[in-house]
C-alpha positions, 0 to 999 in steps of 0.5 A: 760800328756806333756812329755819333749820329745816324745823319751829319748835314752840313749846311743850315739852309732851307733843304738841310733844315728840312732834311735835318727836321724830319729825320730826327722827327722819324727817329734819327740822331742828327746833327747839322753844321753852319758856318755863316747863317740859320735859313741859308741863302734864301732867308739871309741873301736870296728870295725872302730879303728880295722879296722885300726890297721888291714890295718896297720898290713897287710903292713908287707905283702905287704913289703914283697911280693913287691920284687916279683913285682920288688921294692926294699925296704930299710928295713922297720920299724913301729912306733906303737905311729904313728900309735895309734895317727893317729887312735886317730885323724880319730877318733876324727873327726868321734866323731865330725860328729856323734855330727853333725849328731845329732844336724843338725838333731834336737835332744838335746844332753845331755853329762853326766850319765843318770838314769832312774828314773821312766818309763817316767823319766831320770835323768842327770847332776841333771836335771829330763827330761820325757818322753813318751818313753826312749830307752835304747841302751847303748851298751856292755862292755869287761869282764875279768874272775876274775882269780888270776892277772887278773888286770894285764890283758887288754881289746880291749878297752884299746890295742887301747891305749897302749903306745907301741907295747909289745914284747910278747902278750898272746891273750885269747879267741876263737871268732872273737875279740881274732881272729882279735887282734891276728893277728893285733899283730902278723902283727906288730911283736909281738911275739903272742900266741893265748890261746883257752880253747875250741878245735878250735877257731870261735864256729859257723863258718863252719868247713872248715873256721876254719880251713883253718884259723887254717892253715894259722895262723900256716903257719905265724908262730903264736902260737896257743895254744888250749884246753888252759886256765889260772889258774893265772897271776903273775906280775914279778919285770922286769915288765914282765907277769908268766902266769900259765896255768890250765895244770900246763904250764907257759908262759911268755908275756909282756901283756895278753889281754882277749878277752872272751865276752861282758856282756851288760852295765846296770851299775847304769842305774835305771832299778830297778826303772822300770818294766824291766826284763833281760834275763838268759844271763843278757841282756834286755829282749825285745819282737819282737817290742824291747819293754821291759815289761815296755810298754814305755822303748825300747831296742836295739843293743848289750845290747839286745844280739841277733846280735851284729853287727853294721849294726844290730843295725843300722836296730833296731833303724830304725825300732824303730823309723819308728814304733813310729813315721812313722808306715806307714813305718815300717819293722820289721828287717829281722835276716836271711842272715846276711853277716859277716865279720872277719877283720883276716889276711887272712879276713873272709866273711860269709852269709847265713847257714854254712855246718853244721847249713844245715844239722842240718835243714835236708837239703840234702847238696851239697858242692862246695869248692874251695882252690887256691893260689891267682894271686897276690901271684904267683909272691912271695914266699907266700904260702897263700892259699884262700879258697871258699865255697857254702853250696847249697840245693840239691833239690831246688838247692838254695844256702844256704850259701858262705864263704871265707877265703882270701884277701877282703872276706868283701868285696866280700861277701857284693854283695853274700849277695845280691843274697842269700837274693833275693833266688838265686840258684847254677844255677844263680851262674853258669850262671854269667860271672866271671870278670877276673881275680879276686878271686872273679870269683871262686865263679861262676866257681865252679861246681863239689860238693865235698860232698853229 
């Protein structure tokens, strides 16, 4: 049969973008659907606006250290609609470049909802296109628990588009979003509470970044509330929140912004058209080949949940594509050593094992750890704290995994990734000359483990 096109995604983010580019670019006839945005969620309502609002929170630092250095400032102010309508505009002109990068690389783009039909047919704007294979990469949505009021509450998709900076924020959730937002809206003078219902926020991040973190958010004088959860929020006349606590507490916030997971976004997308199955978790269930049980529907990114990353899935859908239409160079994607980054004031970089995902794999651990006050901060009142950490084997005297809680852990931890996939050891990190003076020497300085 003669199919429309050799490749149908369904989904303009970052991996069906990548997916979509390079088939084409090996020869396929390919089409790509989206219904909101060109770049998804990482470049209109994740990582790049985040990131942003993240370098603008961290002026209030640099304003206050710069007296140190011998600057003095006239009094500073922020102007949240500034900032929002200058991060609105980059963003505009990223959704311009992702349209570019489609179309000059030869993929139709088709803008409106589209539906699986039948295993080789989508359904947009009134037009039937087939296909031999339709990929699905549709991405991930913000959830909010269906507690009492919770109308009154906001998710990250929409704090990028408040109309002004509120005065009290109540942030819920305990993984890296909830992390990051806090500390953007504590950064920029909000008044911040950070609610957890669990016992220390980050689940599965090594023990000591928690909670270093934990202590440098305190020190900032942000609220951190744990083994915390909201029973109700109420809507006051003055327009302000009465948030009720499950232990009977009462808070009150201008706004609540939940931050408690994503759950893949499968609305009225037609797999019940389809042979397509969804895990216990309620994402796509795809095989090592990201292939469903429907042989010719694919799935990738967030809305398969492994790792939820950008560059993850930026891997997955070139793999997929090389795969269809260039096997000769297929790699499968590699999920180990995945190097991490948490854009909270201080930053997280992580790669490899934590000291407890080790010992749970029965390595004999070895811990190098490392906490000192930043050269930059020496000259200012901060007291902010960096903490390093490498997780090595002891018997084969391979590095396992590095952690940092500081200024730029991203970007540090990009070139440990490198060494730690290659297999590097204690021993090759202890025979690189540092470059001096930088935080980043401390990581082949450290000699003397801490724990067994």
């Amino acid at each position: 049969m003669a199919y429309d096109f050799d490749l149908y995604v369904i989904g303009a983010g970052s991996g069906g973008v990548r997916a979509a580019r390079f088939s084409a670019g090996f020869g396929a006839k390919v089409a790509v659907a989206e219904s909101r945005y060109l770049g998804g969620t990482c470049v209109n309502v994740g990582c790049v606006p985040k990131k942003l609002l993240v370098y603008g929170a961290h002026f209030a630092e640099d304003f206050e250290q710069a007296s140190g250095f011998g600057w003095t400032l006239d009094e500073a102010q922020f102007d949240w609609p500034t900032l929002i309508a200058n991060k609105d505009r980059e963003i505009n002109r990223l959704n311009g470049i992702y349209r570019n990068l489609l179309v000059n690389s030869g993929v139709t783009l088709h803008e409106g909802h589209a539906k699986i039909v039948d295993p080789h047919t989508v359904e947009i704007n009134g037009e039937r296109h087939t296909a031999k294979n339709i990929l699905i990469a549709t991405g991930g949505w913000p959830q909010i628990p269906d507690v009492p009021g919770h109308e009154h509450a906001i998710s990250s998709n929409q704090a990028f588009f408040l109309k002004e900076l509120p005065k009290r924020v109540l942030v819920v959730g305990g993984g890296y979003i909830a992390v990051e937002f806090a500390g953007i809206f504590h950064g920029l003078g909000a008044q911040t509470t950070l609610l957890y219902r669990g016992e220390l926020f980050l689940r599965g991040f090594d023990g000591s970044v928690r909670k270093h973190l934990q202590e440098e958010l305190t020190k900032r004088g942000m609220d951190l509330q744990f083994n915390a959860d909201i029973e109700r929020i109420d809507k006051q006349a003055d327009g302000s929140l009465k948030v009720t606590l499950k232990d009977g507490r009462q808070l009150e916030a201008d706004c609540v912004f939940y931050a408690t997971g994503r759950r893949p976004m499968l609305d009225n997308l037609g797999l019940e058209n389809t042979a397509v199955k969804l895990d216990k978790k309620g994402f796509v269930d795809v095989d090592e080949l990201y292939q469903t049980a429907e042989p010719s529907i694919l799935a990738l990114g967030d809305v398969i949940g492994r790792v939820q990353l950008t560059p993850v899935a930026l891997a997955e859908g070139m793999a997929i594509a090389r795969r269809l239409f260039k096997p000769e160079q297929y790699r499968p994607v590699d999920y180990k050593m995945i190097p991490t980054a948490v854009f909270s004031l201080p930053n997280i970089g992580t790669v490899g094992q934590t000291e407890e995902e080790a010992r749970e794999a029965g390595h004999e651990v070895q811990v190098y750890e490392s906490r000192f006050r930043p050269m930059k901060l020496t000259l200012t009142e901060c007291q902010e704290r960096t903490l390093m950490k490498l997780v090595v084997d002891a018997k084969t005297d391979k590095v396992l995994g590095c952690h940092m809680v500081g200024p730029d852990a991203g970007e540090i931890v990009q070139g440990l990734a490198i060494a730690l996939k290659a297999g590097a050891t204690k021993r090759h990190f202890d025979e690189t000359i540092g470059v001096h003076p930088t935080a980043a020497e401390e990581f082949v300085t450290m000699r003397t483990p801490v724990a067994g």
